[in-house]
C-alpha positions in Angstrom: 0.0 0.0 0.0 1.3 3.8 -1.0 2.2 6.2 1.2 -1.7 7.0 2.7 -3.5 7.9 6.0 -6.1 6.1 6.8 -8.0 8.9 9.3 -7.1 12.1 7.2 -6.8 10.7 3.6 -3.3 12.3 3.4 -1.2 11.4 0.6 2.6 12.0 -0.9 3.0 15.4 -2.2 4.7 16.0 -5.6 7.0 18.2 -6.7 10.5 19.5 -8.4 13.7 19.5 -6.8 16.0 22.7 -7.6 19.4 22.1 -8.0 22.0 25.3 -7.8 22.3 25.2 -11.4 18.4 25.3 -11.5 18.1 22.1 -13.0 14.7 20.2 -11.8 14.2 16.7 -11.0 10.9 15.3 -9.7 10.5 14.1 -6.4 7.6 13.6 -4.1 7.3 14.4 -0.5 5.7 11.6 1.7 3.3 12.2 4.7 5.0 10.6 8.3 3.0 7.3 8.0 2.9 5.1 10.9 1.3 1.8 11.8 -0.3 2.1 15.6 -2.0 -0.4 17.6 -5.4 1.1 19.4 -7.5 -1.1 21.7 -10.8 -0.8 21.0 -13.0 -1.0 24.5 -16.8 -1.5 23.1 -15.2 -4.2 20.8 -12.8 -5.8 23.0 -10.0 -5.7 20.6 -6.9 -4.2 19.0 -7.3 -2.8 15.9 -3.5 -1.5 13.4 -4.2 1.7 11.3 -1.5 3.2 9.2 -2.1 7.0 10.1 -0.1 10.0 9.8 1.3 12.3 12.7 -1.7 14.7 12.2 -4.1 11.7 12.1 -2.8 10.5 15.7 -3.3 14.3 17.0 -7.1 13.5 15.4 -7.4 10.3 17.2 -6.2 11.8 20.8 -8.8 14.6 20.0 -11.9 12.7 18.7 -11.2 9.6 20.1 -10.3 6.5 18.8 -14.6 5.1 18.7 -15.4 8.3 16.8 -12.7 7.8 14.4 -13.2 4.2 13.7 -17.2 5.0 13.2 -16.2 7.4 10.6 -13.9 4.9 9.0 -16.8 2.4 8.6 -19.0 5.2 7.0 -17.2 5.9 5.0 -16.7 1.5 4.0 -13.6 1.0 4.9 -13.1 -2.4 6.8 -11.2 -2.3 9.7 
């Protein structure tokens, strides 16, 4: 699976890299993806999302039942 967030859909960013000469090469700029482990209490069990930094921030926010609800609207399986 590419470089994507589950929680906030965020995905690589691409671009040109300038050299001093000005030449330009492409290159793409991934989002910090990690894979966490949350324990989900109503379901009695762990679940692994791949999120990004800001998606974790979103998770200690909402909370991890919220977020996972939202997943399954919007069909993902978890």
């Amino acid at each position: 699976m590419s470089a994507h967030c589950q929680v906030t859909g965020r995905s690589p960013g691409f671009g040109n890299t300038v050299s001093h000469s000005h030449k330009r090469s492409r290159r793409r700029w991934n989002p910090n993806i990690q894979t966490k482990t949350y324990y989900l209490p109503a379901e009695g069990r762990r679940v692994r999302l791949r999120v990004s930094a800001r998606g974790i921030k979103v998770i200690d926010r909402d909370g991890i039942e919220a977020v996972v609800a939202r997943l399954r609207d919007r069909g993902e399986k978890i």
